[in-house]
C-alpha positions in Angstrom: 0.0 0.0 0.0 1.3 3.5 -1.2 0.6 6.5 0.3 -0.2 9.6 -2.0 2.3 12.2 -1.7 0.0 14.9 0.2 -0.9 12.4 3.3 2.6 11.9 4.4 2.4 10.4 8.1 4.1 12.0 10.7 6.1 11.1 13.6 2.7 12.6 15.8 1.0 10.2 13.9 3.2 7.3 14.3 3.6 7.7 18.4 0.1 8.0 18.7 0.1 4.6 16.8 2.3 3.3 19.6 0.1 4.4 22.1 -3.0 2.1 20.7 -0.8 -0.7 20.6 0.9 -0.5 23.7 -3.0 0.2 25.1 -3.6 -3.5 24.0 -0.2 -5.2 25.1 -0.8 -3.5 28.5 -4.5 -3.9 29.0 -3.5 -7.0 31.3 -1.3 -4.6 32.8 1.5 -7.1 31.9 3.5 -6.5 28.4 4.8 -10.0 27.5 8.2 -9.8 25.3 5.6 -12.1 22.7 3.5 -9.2 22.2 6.7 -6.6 21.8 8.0 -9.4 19.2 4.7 -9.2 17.4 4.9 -5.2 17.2 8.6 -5.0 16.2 8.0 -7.8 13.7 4.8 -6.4 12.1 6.3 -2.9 12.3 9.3 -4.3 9.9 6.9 -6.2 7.7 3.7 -3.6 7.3 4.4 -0.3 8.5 7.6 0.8 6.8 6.7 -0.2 3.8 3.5 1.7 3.5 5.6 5.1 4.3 9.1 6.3 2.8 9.4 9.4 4.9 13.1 9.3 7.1 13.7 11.4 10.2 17.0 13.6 10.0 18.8 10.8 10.6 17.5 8.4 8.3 15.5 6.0 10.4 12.1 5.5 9.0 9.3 7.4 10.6 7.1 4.4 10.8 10.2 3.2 13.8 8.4 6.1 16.0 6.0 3.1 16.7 8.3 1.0 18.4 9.9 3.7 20.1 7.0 5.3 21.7 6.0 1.9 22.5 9.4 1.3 24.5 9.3 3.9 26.1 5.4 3.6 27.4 6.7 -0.1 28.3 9.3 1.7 30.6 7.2 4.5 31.6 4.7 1.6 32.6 1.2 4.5 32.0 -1.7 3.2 32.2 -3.3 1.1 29.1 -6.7 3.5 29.1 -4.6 6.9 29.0 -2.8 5.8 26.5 -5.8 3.9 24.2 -7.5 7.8 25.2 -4.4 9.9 24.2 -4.5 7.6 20.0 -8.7 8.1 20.3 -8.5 11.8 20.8 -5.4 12.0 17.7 -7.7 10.3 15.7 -10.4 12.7 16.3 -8.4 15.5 15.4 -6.5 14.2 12.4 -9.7 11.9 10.6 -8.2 12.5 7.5 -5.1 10.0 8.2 -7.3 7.1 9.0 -8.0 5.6 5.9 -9.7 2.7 5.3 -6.4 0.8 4.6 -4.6 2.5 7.6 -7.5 1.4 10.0 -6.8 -2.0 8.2 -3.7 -1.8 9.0 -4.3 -0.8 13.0 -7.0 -3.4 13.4 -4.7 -6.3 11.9 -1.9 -5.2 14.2 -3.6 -4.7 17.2 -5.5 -8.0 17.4 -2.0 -10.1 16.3 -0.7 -8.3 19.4 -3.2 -9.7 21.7 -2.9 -13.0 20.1 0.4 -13.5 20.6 0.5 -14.5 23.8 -1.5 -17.3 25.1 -4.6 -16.5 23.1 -6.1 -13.2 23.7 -7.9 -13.0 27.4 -10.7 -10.5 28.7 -8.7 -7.2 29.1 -7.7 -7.5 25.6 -11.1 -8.3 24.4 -12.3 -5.3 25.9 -9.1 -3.3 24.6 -10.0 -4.7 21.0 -14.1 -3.7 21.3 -12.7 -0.2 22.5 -10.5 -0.2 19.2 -13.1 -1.5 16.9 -15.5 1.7 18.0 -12.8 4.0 17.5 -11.7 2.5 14.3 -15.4 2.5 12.7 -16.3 6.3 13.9 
């Protein structure tokens, strides 16, 4: 998937991207190192490739989603501030959510919660939340 030229994603867009996923890896308020495995790995495979923009330093922008994520992991917030802090960006900035973007969010989100163990109720409820948001 190719982005056109005038919807380049940001690194605002792609921390707020962290936050939704570290929301669901953290709604059980433990982050298993399957679920940060999932992220880095579907970060490689889907997100760079969707986006060509660099920082100043070269390193993709679509990284910014495992960075933010690290450092939430670290930070140890909790999962609804930072599910709240991706719904209100999304509110304000409709126009990046495309259809294949939400696509995109929905596939990555629920691989997360799958990855460890099956995905139990905190995460189902995480994933509900996520579904609202995405379809609004």
């Amino acid at each position: 998937m190719e982005l056109s030229k005038k919807m380049m994603l940001n690194e605002e867009f792609y921390q707020h991207i962290g936050m939704v996923f570290y929301a669901i890896a953290a709604s059980d308020k433990v982050v298993r190192a399957e679920e940060i495995k999932t992220l880095k790995d579907l970060v490689k495979e889907k997100w760079v490739p969707i986006d060509n923009t660099a920082d100043e330093y070269g390193t993709d922008e679509a990284f910014k989603i495992e960075m933010i994520f690290d450092w939430l992991e670290e930070n140890s917030p909790e999962a609804d501030w930072a599910f709240n802090e991706f719904k209100d960006y999304k509110k304000h900035h409709p126009q990046l959510f495309t259809l294949e973007i939400n696509q995109l969010i929905w596939q990555t989100a629920d691989a997360i919660a799958a990855s460890f163990a099956g995905k139990n109720k905190s995460e189902l409820i995480m994933l509900s939340k996520l579904k609202t948001v995405l379809k609004a």
